[in-house]
C-alpha positions, 0 to 999 in steps of 0.5 A, a space after each residue: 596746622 591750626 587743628 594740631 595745635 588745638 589738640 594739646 590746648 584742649 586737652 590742658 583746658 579740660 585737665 588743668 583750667 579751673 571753674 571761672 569763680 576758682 579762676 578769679 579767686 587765684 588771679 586775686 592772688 597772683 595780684 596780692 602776690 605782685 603788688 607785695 613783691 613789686 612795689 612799696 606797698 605792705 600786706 596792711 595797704 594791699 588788703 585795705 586796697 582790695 577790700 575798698 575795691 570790692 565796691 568800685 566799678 558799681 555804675 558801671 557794673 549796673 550798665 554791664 548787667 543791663 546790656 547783656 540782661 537786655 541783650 538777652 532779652 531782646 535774643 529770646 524776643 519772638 521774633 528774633 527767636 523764630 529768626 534764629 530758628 530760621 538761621 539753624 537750618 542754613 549750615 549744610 556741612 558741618 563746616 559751613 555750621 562752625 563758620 556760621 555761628 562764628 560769623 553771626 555771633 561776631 556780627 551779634 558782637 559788633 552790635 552789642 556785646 552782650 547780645 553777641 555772647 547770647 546769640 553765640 549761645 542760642 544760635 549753637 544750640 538751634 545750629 546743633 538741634 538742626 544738624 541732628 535732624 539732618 544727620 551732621 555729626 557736630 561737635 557741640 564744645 566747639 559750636 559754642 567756641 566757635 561762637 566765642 570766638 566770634 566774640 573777639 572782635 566786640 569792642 571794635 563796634 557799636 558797644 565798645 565801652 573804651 571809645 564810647 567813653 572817649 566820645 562821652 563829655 565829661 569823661 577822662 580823655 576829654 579832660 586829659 586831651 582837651 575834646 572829646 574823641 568821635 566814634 567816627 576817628 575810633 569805631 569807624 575810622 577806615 582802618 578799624 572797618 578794615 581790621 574788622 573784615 579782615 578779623 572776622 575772616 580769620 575767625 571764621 577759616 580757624 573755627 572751620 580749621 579746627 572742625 573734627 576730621 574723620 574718626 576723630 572724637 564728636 560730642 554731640 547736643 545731647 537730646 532733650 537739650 535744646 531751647 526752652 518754649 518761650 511761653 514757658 516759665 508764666 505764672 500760676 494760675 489761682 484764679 481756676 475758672 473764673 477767668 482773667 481779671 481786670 488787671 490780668 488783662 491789661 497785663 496780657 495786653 501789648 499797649 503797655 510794652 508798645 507804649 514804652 518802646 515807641 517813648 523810648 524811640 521818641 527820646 533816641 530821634 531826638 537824642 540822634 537829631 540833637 547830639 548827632 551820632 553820639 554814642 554811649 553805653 546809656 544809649 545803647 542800652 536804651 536802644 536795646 531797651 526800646 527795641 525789646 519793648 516794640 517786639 514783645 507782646 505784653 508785660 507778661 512775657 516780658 517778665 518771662 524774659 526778664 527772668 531768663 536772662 536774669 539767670 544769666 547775669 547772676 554768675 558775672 554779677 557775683 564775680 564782678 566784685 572780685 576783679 573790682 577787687 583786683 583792679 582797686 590791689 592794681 590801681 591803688 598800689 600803682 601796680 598796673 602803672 608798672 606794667 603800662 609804664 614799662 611798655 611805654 618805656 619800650 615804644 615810639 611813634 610807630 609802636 605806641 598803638 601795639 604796645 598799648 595792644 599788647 599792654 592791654 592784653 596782659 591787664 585784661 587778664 587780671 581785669 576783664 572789664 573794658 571799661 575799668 580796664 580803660 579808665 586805669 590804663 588810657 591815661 598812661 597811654 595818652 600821655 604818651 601819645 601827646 608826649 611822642 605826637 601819636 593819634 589818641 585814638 590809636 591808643 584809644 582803640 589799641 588798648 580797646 583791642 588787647 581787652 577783646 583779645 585776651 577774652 578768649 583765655 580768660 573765662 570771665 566773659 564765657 560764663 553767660 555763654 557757657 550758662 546758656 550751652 549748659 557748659 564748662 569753660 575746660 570745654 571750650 578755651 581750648 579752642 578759643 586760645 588757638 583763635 586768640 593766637 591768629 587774631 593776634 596777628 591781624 590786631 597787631 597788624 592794624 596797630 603797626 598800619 595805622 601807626 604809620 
């Protein structure tokens, strides 16, 4: 069933779905379009709304960059690298290749996002390079949704950017319930660990559904396509036979990055041992930081890292403006008010946490970013759930769970992934929206459970 309902969804995805940039600029539209029709505000204050948005979000712009910067890195560090190497040859059969990838890339996720986007990539490529070897006929679009899919279940672990936000002090939510929310009542409360098995599964048993079946279409790795040496890419050398310098030798030397990373350690025990588990999106990309200072062998080769990834970021940073525009159209009009008040208006005790679900899903499409996303629609929704005596941290992650979910048709998040695969989006949200369809499922589910 699942993989005849993907058949026509690929097909619109290659014919109709738009490059991610062309997606964006035709969202801000649609916004403009909404915020003139249903609300007060005239083309003079929507313009004025969306220009002065184009430079919000910038802190958390740099914390987004740096997590799937760092994510990167540590993914082509040596030993993650040979790791990954190692991973490519488990699969046996192609379906076990598909469920593979989506189950580490959906663990990568749970880590950190950007890390889950990067693995997803690296490992379909070793995954594809492998199978070839061996003579598995792998269809390599959906090796890389596979991956993706996987990344539907980021926000609920240790990188989600709306419940660390609510465990942050000072932050909104503290000020508006009066403490903070744990991560232990959000990210580790029993019924996310339970959604989380229960998702990744269904995650995988689609992907694997969705496998080519005998005489049907396989586009496989192209050759000579696979991972870049991780000693490519040095510097040129001016100094001819005359051998290294003084400096070139320090900076060929691990003392410097292993100095680095065991201060940045030093600062994460005693930040753990004085704050307890508290997490933020500071902490968790020095944890990722320190770990990719421990693991390189020198500052050289961090550079080389540094410039690899840095390609990977360029595409989000480019586009982050624009849907910081939509969000400042949405925000200033009151138009994303409109949407979260009207579910608001239909819930009650038992449904606040899946309609914060379903809002969240809806706004993600316009605003693919967790963090500003949250800082807009989570007031509204914890209001609510002070009004009608929910749990916020229902809420809190009900909202957490739209913006994951609707991430599988919106081609914000894929750019990085689809960079590294060397692919277009038409070739993979195809596959991704079916995945969208049966996680929809389990995510209502848990709200509607843990509502009761």
């Amino acid at each position: 069933m699942l993989k005849t309902l993907s058949r026509p969804l690929v097909r619109l995805g290659e014919r109709y779905l738009p490059g991610a940039l062309t997606f964006a600029v035709v969202l801000t539209a649609v916004v403009a379009v909404l915020a003139l029709t249903l609300t007060d505000s005239g083309p003079v204050e929507v313009t004025r709304a969306w220009g002065d948005g184009l430079i919000g979000l910038l802190a958390f712009m740099t914390q987004m960059a740096l997590v799937l910067l760092l994510g990167h890195m540590l993914a082509n560090t040596g030993p993650v690298r040979r790791l990954l190497t190692a991973a490519g040859n488990v699969p046996r059969t192609p379906a076990q290749a598909y469920g593979f990838v989506a189950l580490c890339a959906a663990i990568a996720s749970l880590i950190t996002w950007g890390l889950g986007l990067v693995v997803a990539a690296l490992l379909s490529i070793e995954v594809a390079e492998s199978g070839r070897r061996r003579g598995l006929k792998l269809h390599f679009p959906l090796l890389v949704a596979s991956g993706y899919s996987g990344f539907v279940v980021w926000h609920m672990g240790y990188s989600g950017s709306g419940p660390l936000a609510a465990a942050t002090p000072g932050s909104f939510v503290e000020s508006q319930v009066g403490r903070i929310i744990p991560v232990t009542e959000t990210i580790f409360s029993w019924w996310n660990l339970v959604g989380i098995v229960v998702a990744v599964a269904v995650v995988v048993a689609t992907v694997v559904a969705m496998r080519p079946g005998p005489g049907e279409k396989v586009v496989e790795l192209p050759e000579g396509a696979r991972l870049s040496d991780p000693e490519e890419g040095g510097l040129i050398d001016t100094h001819g036979d005359e051998g290294p310098t003084p400096a070139e030798r320090l900076d060929s030397s691990r003392i410097i990055t292993l100095a680095l990373g065991l201060a940045l350690l030093a600062y994460l025990v005693i930040w753990y041992s004085q704050e307890g588990f508290a997490l933020t999106l500071d902490i968790v990309n020095w944890t990722f930081l320190c770990l990719v200072m421990l693991l390189v062998r020198s500052p050289a080769e961090l550079g080389r890292l540094v410039v690899s990834a840095a390609r990977n970021v360029g595409d989000i940073l480019l586009q982050y403006p624009l849907y910081a525009g939509i969000l400042g159209m949405m925000t200033a009009t009151g138009l994303i008010e409109i949407f979260a008040d009207f579910f608001v208006g239909i819930a009650n005790e038992h449904t606040l946490g899946l309609w914060a679900f379903l809002s969240g899903g809806l706004i993600n499409l316009f605003v693919p970013s967790g963090g500003g996303q949250f800082a807009v629609q989570a007031p509204i929704f914890l209001d609510a759930a002070n009004q009608l005596g929910v749990d916020p941290a229902i809420v809190i992650m009900g909202v957490a769970y739209g913006d994951q979910w609707t991430n599988m048709i919106q081609p914000f998040w894929a750019l990085p992934l689809l960079a590294i695969a060397r692919l277009r989006t038409s070739d993979v949200l195809g596959y991704t929206a079916v995945t969208m369809l049966t996680t929809g499922v389990v995510f209502a589910g848990i709200m509607l459970v843990a509502s009761l």
